[in-house]
DRENZA-432070 format. One record per residue: residue in one letter; x, y, z of N, C-alpha, C, CB in turn. Coordinates in steps of 0.001 Angstrom, whole numbers, padded with zeros to 6 digits, always signed. Glycine has a CB too. Layout:
REM DRENZA-432070
AXYZXYZXYZXYZ...
REM end
This chain:
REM DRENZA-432070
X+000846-001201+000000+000000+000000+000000+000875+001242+000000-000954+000011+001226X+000638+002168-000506+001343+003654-000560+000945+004410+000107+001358+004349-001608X+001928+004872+000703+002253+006038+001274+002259+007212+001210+002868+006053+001415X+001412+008196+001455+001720+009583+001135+001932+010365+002541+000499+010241+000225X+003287+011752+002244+003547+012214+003476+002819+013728+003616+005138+012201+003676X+001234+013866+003933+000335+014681+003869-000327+014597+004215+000022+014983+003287X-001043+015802+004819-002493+015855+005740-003915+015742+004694-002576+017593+006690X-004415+014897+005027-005552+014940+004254-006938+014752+005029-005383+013928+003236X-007541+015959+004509-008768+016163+004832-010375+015518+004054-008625+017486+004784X-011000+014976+004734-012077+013953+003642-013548+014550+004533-011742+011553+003793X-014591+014953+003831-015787+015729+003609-017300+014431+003282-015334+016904+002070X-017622+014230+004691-018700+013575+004154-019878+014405+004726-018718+012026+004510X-021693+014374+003982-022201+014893+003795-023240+014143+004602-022089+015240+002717X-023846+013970+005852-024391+012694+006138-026158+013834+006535-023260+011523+007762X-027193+012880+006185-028523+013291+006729-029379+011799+007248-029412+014199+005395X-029811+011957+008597-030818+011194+009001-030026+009394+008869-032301+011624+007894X-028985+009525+009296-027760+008049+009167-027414+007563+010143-026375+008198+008615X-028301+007740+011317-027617+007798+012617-027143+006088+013177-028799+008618+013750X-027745+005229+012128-027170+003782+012285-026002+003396+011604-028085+002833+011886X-026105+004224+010899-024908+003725+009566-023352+005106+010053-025999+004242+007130X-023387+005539+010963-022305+007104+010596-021039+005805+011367-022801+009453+011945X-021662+005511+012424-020299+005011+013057-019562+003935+012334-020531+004462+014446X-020558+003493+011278-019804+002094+010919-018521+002554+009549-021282+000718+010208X-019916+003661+008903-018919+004650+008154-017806+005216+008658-019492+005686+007767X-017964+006039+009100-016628+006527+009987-015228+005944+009985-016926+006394+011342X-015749+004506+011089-014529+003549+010838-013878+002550+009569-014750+002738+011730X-014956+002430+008695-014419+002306+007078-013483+003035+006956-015317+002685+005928X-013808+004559+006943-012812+005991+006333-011754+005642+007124-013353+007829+006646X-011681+005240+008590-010585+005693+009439-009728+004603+008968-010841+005814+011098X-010178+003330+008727-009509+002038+008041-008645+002759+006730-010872+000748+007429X-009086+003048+005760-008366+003317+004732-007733+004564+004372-008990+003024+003919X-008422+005602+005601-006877+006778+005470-005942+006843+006701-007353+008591+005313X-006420+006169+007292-005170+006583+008162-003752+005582+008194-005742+006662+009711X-003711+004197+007349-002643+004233+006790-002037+004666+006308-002496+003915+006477X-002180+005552+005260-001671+005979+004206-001243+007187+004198-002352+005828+003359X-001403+008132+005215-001006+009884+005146-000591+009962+006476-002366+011160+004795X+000196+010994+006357+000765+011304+007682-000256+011268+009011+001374+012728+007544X-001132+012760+008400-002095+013273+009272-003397+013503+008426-001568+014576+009963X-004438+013351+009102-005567+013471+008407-006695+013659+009301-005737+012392+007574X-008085+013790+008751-009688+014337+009791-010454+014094+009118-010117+015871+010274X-011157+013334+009449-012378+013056+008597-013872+014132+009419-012664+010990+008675X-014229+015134+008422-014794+016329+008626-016226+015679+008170-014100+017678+007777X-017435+015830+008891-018411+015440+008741-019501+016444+008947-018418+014464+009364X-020033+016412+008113-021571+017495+008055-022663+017186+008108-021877+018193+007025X-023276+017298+009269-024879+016733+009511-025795+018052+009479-025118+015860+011199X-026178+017209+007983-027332+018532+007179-028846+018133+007600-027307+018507+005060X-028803+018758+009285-029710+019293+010248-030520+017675+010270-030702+020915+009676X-029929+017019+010117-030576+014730+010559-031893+015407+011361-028987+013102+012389X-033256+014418+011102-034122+014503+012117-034164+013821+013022-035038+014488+011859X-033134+012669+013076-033055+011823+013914-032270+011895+015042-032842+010972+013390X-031380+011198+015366-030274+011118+016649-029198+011079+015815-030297+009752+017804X-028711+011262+015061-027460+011488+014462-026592+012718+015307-027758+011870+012883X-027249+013758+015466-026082+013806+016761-025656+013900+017590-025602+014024+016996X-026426+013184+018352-025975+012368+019639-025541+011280+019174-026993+012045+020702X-025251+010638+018092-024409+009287+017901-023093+009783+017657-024890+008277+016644X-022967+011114+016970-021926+011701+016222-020872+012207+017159-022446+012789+015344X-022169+012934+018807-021195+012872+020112-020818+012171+020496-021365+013147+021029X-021013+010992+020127-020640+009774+021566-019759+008808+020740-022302+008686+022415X-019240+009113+019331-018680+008701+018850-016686+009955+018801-019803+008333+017715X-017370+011202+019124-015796+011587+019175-015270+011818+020633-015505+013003+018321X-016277+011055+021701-015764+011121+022748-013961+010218+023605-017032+010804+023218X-014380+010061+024499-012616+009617+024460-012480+008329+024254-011713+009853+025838X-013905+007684+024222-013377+006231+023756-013973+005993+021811-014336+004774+025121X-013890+007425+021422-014649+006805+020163-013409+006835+019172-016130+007783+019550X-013599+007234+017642-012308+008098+017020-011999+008710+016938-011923+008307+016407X-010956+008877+016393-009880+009751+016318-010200+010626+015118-008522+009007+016213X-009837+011729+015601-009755+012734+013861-010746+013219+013512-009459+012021+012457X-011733+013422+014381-013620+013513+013376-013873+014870+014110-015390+011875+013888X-014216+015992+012623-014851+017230+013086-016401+016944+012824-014262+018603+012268X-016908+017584+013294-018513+017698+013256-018311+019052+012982-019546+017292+014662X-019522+019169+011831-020403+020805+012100-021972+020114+011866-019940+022474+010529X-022875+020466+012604-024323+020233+012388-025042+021498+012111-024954+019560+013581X-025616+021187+010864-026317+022875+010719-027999+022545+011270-026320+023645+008550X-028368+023858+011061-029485+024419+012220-030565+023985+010743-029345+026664+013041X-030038+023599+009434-031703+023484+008696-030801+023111+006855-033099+025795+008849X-031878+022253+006701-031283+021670+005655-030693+022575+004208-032308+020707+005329X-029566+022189+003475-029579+023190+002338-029081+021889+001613-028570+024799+002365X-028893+022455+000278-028230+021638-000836-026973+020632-000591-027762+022629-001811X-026737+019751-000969-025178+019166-000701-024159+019960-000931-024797+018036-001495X-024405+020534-002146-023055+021152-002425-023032+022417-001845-022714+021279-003884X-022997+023539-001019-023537+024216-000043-023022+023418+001398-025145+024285-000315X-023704+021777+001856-023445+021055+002652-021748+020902+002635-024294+019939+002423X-021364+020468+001400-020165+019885+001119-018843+021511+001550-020318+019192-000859X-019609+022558+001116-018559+023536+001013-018080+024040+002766-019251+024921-000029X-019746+023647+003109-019344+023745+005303-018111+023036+005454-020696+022644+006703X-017768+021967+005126-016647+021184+005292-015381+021469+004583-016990+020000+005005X-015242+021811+003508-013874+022517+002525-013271+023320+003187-014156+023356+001217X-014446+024390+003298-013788+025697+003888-013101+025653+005115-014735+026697+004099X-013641+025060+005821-012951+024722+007399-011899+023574+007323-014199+024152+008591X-011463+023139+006494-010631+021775+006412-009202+022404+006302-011048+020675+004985X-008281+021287+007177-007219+021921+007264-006105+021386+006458-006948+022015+008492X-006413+020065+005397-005524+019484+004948-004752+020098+003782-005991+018420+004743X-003923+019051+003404-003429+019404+001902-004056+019923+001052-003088+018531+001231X-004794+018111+001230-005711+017657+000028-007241+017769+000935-005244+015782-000679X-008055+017796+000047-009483+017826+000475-010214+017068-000235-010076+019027+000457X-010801+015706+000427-011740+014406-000356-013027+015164+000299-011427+012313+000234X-013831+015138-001273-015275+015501-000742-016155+013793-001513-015984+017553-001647X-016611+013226-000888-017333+011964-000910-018785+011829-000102-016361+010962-000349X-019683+010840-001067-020937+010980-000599-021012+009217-000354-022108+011853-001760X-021193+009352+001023-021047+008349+001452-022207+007054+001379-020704+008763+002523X-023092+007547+000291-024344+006478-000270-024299+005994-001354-025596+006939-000384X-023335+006856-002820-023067+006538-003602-021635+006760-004497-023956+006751-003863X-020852+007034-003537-019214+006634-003549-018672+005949-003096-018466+007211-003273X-017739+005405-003324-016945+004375-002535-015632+005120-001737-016382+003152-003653X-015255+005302-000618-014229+005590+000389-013082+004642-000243-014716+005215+002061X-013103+003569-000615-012029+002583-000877-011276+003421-001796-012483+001110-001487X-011717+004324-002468-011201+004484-003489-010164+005773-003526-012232+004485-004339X-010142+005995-002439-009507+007806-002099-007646+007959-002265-009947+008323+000091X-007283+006509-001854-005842+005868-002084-005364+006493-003565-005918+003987-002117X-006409+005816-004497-006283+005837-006182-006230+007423-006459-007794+005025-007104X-007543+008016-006011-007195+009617-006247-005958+009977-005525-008388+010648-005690X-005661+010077-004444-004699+010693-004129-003690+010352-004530-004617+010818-003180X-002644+009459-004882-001921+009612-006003-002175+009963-007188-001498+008843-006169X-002718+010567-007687-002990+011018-008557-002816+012770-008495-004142+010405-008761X-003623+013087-007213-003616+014381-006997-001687+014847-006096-005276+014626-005909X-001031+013913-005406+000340+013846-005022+001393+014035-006361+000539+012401-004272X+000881+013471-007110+001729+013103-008690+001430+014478-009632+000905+011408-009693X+001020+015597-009003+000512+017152-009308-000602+017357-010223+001619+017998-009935X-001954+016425-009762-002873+017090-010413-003666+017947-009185-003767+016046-011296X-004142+019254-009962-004522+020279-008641-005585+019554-008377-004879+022013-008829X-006851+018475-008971-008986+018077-008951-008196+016985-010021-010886+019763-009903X-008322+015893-008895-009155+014725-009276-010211+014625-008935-008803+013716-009008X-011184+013962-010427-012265+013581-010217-012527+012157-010330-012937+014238-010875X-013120+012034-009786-013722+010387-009577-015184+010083-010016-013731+009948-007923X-015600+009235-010975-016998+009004-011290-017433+007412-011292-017264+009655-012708X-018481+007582-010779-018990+005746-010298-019964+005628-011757-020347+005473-008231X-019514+004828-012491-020620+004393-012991-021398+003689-012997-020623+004303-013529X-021660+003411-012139-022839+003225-011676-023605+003476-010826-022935+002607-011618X-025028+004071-011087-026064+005007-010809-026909+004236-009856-026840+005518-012094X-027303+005144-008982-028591+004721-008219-030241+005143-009088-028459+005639-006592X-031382+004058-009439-032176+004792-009700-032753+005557-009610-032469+004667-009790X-033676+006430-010680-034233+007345-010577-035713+007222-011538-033245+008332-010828X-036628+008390-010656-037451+008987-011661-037445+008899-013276-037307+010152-011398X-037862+008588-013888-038047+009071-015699-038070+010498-015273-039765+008504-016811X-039393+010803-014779-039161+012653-014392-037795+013054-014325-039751+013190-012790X-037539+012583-013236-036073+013558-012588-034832+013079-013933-035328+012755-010379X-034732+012004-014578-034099+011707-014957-034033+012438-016657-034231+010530-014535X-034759+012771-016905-035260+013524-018164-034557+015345-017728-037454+013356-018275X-035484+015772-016329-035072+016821-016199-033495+017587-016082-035704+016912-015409X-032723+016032-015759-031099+015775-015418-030463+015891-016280-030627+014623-014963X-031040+015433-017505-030101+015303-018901-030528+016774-019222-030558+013911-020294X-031790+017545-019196-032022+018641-020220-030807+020324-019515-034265+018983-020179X-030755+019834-017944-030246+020498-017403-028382+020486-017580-030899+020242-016275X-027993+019164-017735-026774+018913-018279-026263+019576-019715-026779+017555-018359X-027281+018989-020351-027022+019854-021635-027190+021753-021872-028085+019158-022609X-027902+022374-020780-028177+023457-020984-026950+023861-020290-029483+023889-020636X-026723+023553-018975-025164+023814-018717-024333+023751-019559-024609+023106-017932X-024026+022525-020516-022912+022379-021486-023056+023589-022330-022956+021013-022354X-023880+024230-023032-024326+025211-023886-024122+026403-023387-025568+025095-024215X-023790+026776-021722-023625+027959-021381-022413+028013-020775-024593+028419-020685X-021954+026849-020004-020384+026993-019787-019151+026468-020315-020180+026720-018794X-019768+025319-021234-018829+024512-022157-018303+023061-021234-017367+025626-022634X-019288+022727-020473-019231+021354-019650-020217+020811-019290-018639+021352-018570X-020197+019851-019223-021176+018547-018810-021093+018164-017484-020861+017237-019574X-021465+019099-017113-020868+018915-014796-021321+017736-014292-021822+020235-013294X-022119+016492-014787-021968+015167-013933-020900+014434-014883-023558+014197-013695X-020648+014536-015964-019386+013592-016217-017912+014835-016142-019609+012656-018127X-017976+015963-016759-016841+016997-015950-016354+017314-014833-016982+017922-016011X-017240+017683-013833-016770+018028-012383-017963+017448-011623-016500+019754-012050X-017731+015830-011416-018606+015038-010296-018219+015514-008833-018326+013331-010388X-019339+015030-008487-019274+015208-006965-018022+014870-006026-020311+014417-006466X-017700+013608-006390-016085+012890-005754-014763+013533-006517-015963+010927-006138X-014210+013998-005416-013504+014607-006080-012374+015223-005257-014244+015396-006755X-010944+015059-005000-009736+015657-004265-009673+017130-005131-008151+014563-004394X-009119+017987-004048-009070+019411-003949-007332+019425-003487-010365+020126-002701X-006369+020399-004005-005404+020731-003053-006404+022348-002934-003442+020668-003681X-004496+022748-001901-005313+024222-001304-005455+024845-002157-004751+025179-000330X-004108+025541-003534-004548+025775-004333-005917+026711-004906-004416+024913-004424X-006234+025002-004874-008002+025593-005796-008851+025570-004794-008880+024453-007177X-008819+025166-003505-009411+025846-002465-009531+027514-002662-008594+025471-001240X-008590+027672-002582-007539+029238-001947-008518+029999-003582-004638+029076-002062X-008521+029410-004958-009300+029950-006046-010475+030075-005506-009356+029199-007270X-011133+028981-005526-012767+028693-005140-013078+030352-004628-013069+027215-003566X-012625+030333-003215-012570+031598-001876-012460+032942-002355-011196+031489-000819X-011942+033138-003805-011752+034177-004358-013325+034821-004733-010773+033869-005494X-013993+033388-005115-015351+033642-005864-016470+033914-004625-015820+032171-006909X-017231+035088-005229-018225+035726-004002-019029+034934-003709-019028+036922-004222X-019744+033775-004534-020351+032836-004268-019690+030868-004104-021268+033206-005265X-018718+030981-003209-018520+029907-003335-018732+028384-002881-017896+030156-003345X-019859+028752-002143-020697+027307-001881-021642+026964-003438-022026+027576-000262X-021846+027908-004199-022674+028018-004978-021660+027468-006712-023332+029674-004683X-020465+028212-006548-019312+027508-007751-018210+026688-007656-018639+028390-008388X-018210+026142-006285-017504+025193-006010-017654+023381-007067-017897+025224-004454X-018714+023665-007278-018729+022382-008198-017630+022364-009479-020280+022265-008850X-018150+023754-010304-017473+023603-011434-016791+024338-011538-017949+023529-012370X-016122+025240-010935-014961+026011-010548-013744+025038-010978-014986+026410-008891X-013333+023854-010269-012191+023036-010347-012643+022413-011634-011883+022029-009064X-013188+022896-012382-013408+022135-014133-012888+023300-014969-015373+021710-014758X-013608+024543-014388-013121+025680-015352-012112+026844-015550-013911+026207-015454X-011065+026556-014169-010295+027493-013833-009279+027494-014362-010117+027589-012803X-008918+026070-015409-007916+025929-015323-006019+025434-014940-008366+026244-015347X-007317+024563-014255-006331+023701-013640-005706+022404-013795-006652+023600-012776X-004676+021896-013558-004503+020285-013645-005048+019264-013189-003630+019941-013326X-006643+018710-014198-007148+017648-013869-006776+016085-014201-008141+017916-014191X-007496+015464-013208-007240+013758-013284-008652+013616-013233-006275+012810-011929X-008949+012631-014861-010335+011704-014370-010575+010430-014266-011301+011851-015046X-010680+009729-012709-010997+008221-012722-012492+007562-012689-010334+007703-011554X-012281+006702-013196-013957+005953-013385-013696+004628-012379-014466+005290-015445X-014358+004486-011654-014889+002927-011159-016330+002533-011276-014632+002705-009628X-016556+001481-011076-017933+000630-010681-018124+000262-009359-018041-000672-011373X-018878+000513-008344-019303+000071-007379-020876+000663-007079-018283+000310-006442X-021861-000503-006622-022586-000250-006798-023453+000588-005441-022814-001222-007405X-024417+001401-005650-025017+002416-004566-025156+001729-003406-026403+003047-004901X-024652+002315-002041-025603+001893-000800-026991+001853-000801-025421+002680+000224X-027154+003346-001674-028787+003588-001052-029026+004737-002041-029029+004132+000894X-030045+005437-002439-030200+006563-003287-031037+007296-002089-030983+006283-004900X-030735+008992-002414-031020+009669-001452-032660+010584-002056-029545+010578-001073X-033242+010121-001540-034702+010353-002362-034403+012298-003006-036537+010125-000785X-034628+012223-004209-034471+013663-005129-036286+014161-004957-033811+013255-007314X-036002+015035-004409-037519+016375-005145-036881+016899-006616-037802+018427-003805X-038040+017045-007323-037553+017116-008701-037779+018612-008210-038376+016307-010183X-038591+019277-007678-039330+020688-007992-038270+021351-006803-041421+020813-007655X-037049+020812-006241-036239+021305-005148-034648+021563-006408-036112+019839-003511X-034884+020401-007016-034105+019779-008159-033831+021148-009087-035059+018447-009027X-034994+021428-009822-035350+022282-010324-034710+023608-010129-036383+022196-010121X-035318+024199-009331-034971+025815-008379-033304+025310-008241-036084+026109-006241X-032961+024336-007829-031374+024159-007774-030696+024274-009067-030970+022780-007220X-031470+023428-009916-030538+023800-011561-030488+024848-011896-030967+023311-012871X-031779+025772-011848-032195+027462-012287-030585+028453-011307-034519+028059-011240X-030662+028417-010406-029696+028681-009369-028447+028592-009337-029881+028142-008556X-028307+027417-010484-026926+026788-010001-026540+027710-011896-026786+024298-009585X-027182+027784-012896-026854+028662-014191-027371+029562-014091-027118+028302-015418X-028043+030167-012900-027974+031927-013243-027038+032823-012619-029260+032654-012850X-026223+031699-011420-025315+031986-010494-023598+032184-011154-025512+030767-009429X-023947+030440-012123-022237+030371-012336-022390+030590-014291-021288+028246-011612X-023015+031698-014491-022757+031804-015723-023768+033356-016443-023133+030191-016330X-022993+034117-016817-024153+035301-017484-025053+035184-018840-023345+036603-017830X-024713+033877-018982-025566+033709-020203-026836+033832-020369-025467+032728-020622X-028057+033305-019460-029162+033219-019352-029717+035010-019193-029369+032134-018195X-028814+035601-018781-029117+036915-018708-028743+037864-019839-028585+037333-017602X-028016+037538-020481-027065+037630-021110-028249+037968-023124-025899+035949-020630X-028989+035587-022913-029547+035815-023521-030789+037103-023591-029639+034832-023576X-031216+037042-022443-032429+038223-022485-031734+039475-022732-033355+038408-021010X-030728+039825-023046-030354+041215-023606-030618+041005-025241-028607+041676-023208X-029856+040251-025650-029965+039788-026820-031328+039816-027376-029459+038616-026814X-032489+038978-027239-033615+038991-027364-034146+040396-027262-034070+038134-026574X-034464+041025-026049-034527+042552-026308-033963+043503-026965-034425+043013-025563X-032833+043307-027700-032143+043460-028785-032644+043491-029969-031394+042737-028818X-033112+042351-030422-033544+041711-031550-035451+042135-031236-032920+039785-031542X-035585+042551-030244-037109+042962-029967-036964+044567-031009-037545+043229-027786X-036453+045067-030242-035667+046370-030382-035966+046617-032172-033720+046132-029833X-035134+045994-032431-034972+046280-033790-036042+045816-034527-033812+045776-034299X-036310+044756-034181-037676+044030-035048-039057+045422-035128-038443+042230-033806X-039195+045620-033979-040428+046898-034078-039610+047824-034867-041038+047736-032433X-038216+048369-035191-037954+049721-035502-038031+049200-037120-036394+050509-034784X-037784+048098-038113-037879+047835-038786-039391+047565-039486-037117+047277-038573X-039970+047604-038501-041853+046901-038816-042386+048351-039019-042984+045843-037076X-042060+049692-037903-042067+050945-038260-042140+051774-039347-041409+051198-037925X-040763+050962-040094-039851+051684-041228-041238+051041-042361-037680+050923-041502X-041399+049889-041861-042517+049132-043123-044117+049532-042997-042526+047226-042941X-044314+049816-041801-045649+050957-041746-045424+052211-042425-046037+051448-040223X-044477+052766-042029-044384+053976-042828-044038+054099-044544-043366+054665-042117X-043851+053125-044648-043530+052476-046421-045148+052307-047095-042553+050401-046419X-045764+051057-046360-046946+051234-046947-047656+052214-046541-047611+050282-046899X-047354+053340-045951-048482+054341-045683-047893+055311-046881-048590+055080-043902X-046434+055329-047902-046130+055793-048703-046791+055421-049693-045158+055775-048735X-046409+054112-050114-046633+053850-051388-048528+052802-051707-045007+052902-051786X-049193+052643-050901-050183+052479-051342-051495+053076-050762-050134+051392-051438X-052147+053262-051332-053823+054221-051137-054516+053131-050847-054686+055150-052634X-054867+051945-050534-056179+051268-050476-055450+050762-049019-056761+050018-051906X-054994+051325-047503-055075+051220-046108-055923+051671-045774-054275+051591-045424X-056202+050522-044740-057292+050906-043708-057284+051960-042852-057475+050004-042914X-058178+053009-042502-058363+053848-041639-057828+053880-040449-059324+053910-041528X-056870+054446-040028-056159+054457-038760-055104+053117-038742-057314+054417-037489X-055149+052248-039605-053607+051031-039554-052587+051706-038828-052749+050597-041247X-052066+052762-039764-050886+053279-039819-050831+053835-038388-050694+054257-040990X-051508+054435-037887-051463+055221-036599-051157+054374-035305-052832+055929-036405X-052110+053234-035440-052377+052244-034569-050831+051157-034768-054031+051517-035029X-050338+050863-035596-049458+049903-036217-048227+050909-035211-049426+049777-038318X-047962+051897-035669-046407+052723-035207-046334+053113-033794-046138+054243-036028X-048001+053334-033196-047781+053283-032142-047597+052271-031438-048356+053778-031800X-048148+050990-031508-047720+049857-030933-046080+049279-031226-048750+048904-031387X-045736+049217-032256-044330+049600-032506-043427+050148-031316-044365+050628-033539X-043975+051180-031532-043322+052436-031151-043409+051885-029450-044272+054114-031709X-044085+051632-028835-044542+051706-027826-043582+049792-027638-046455+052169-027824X-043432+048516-028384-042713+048068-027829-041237+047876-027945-043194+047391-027758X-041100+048944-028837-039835+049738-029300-039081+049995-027544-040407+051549-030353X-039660+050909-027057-039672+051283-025995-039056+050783-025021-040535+051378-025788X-040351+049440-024968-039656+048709-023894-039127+047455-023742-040267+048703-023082X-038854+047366-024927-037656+045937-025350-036478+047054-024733-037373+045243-027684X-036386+048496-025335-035109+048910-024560-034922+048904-023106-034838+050144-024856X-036275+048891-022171-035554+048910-021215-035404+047704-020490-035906+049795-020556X-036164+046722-021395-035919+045420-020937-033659+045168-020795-036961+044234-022434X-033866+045942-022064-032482+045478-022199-031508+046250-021834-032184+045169-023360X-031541+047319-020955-030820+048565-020140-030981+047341-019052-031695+050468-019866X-032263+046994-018864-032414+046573-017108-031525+045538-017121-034043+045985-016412X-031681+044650-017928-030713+043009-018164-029120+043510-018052-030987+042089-020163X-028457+044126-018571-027117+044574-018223-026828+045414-016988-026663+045279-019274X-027948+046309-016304-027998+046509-015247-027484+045598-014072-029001+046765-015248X-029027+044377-014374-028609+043410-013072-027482+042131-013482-030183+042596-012434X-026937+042475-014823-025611+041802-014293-024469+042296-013955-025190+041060-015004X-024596+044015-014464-023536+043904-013412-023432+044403-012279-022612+044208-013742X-025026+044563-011314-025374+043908-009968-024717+042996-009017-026278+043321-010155X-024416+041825-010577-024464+040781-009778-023208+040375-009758-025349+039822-010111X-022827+040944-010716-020763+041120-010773-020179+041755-009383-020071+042567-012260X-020713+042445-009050-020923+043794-007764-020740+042814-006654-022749+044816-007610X-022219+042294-006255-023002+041853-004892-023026+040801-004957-024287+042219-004558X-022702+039725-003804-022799+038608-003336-024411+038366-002450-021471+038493-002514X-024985+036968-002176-025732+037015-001002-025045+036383-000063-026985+036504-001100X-026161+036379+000776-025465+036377+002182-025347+034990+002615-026270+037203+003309X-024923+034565+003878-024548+033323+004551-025658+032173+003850-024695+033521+006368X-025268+031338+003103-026501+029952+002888-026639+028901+004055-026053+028876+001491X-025659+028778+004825-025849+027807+006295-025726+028749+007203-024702+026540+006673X-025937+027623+008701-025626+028509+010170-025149+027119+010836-027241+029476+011142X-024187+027008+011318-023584+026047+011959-024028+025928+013449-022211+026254+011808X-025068+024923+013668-025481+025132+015087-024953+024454+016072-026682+024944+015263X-024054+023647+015721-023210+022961+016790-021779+022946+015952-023848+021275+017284X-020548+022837+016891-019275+021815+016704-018532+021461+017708-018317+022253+015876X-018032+019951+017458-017251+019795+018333-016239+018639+017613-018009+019487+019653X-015379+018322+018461-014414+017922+018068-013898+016713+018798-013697+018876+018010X-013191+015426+018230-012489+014261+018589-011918+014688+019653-011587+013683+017655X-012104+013836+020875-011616+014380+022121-010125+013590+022103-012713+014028+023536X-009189+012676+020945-008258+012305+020646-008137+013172+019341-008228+010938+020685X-006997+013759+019329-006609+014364+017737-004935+013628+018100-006738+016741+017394X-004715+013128+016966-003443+012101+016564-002730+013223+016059-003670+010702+015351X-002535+013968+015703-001731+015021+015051-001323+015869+016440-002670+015967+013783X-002007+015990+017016-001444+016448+017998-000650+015940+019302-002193+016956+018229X-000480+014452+018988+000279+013485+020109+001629+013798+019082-000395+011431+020402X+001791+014398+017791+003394+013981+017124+003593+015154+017125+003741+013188+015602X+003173+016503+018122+004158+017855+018216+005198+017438+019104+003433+019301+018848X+005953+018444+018525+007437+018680+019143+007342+018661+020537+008133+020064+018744X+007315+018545+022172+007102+019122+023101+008604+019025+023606+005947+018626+023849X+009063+020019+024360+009953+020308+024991+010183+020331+026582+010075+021202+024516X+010634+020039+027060+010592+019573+028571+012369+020394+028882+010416+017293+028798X+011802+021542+029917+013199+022453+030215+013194+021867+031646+013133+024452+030086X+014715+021652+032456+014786+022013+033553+015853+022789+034336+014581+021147+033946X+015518+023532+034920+016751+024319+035713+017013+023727+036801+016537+025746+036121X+018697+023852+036838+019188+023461+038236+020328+024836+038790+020097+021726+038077X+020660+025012+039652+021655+025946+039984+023363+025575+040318+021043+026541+041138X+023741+026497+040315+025225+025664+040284+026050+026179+041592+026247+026059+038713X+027388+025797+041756+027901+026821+042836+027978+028061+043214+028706+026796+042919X+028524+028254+041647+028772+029725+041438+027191+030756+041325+029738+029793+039876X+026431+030194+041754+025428+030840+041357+024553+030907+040517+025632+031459+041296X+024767+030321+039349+024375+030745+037659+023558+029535+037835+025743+030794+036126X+022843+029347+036738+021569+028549+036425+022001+027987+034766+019942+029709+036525X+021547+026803+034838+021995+025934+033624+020272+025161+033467+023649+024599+034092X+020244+024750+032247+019297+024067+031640+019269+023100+030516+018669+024812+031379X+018839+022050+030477+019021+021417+029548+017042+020624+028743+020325+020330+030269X+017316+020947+027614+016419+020779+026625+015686+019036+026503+017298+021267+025289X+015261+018385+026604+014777+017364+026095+013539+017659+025002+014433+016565+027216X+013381+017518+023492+012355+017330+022320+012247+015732+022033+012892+018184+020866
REM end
């Protein structure tokens, strides 16, 4: 097995698991803590209705493991949002973000050499899927493709969910005003040195999808990480714009050149024109307005962290340096000391 000499930080996303966290847990602790110097397995309980955490306490107490941060938020939000509570606060190298229902942990060894060997985002993709909806599954592809068309990627086979981070593209991400919100495809589009691995292993469990939660998340997730959609509505009011000033030019043509119009056409025709002449423009003043609003202004906090606590064993901290001084005095007076590290 290989060795890497690095702190690595791993991001799981857990809701309503309160039978399954401990067994998880010690999986993760099995297969990273051979392998890296120092490491924490950072866990996010996105607001469980159950006892998850009180299992989650009584698991980093002094007889549980080692290495485990908790944050529990006060009310549910998106995973990726969920996932970024954990990035941001992580102290490692590297940063494994894994979903512990339909990823495999076994597999974090394989990325991380990969990401050690200088790629900044490995990604990791399971192919194989947990089912779904026809609904949701229809709405998944139309949303994939409309992404591809506005940012030039396919974000479930480009920038999947599993996926090693160095700081790096952490330290990028943090730059961006919204970065619980572009953390997905940020490490696809910045520019950086990617790795992509594929395995097969098949789902624990599928995490029941609202399509109409689904939805408002896709709308959100391309009006956030891309100006196109806004972009288009300038355009269109554009092409509004001109279409009436041209239909104008052709009212006023046939009010030139032929005698057999109807009574008032012409009047009625240029003013309506005229009138959505108008306000295609300010459709399209307003559309460049609010983007660059939105170039401007961030919103505000998407979580609230209502608890944390921490492994009442941290292993990284049994291998500091400690120093042990003692003074003794001598004849002459003077004082001597000697160092033990």
């Amino acid at each position: 097995m290989s060795f890497f000499p690095c702190f690595l930080s791993v991001v799981f996303v857990v809701r309503n698991q309160s039978k399954d966290i401990e067994e998880l847990m010690a999986r993760a602790e099995a297969v990273v803590s051979p392998i890296v110097s120092d490491y924490e397995l950072i866990i996010v309980d996105n607001a469980s209705l159950d006892d998850s955490v009180t299992v989650l306490k009584s698991i980093t107490g002094e007889d549980g493991l080692a290495n485990l941060q908790v944050y529990a938020l006060t009310k549910e939000v998106d995973t990726d949002t969920a996932s970024w509570v954990g990035i941001e606060n992580a102290l490692g190298d590297y940063v494994a973000v894994i979903d512990v229902l339909s990823d495999d942990v076994s597999f974090i060894p394989e990325m991380l050499d990969q990401a050690v060997r200088g790629a900044d985002v490995v990604f990791a993709h399971n192919e194989m899927k947990p089912a779904q909806s026809l609904a949701y599954r229809a709405a998944y592809a139309a949303f994939n493709w409309l992404y591809r068309v506005f940012n030039g990627i396919h974000l479930a086979n480009d920038a999947p969910q599993y996926r090693i981070l160095n700081k790096r593209v952490i330290n990028f991400i943090l730059q961006h005003p919204q970065p619980a919100m572009t953390y997905r495809h940020l490490p696809a589009t910045g520019g950086f040195a990617r790795a992509y691995l594929t395995y097969g292993v098949t789902p624990k469990a599928s995490r029941p999808k609202n399509l109409i939660d689904s939805l408002d998340r896709g709308v959100r997730l391309l009006v956030s990480t891309t100006r196109a959609p806004m972009r288009l509505v300038t355009y269109l009011s554009l092409f509004g714009a001109l279409a009436n000033l041209v239909y104008s030019a052709y009212v006023i043509g046939v009010g030139l050149f032929k005698t057999d119009v109807a009574p008032g056409w012409i009047s009625f025709s240029l003013q309506q024109s005229g009138m959505f002449f108008l306000i295609s423009l300010v459709l399209m003043v307003l559309g460049e307005y609010i983007l660059n609003m939105v170039s401007l202004s961030s919103d505000g906090p998407l979580y609230h962290v209502g608890q944390e606590f921490t492994s009442a064993r941290m292993t990284r901290h049994e291998k500091l340096n400690i120093e042990a001084v003692s003074v003794r005095s001598t004849d002459s007076g003077h004082t001597t000391g000697e160092v033990i590290s």
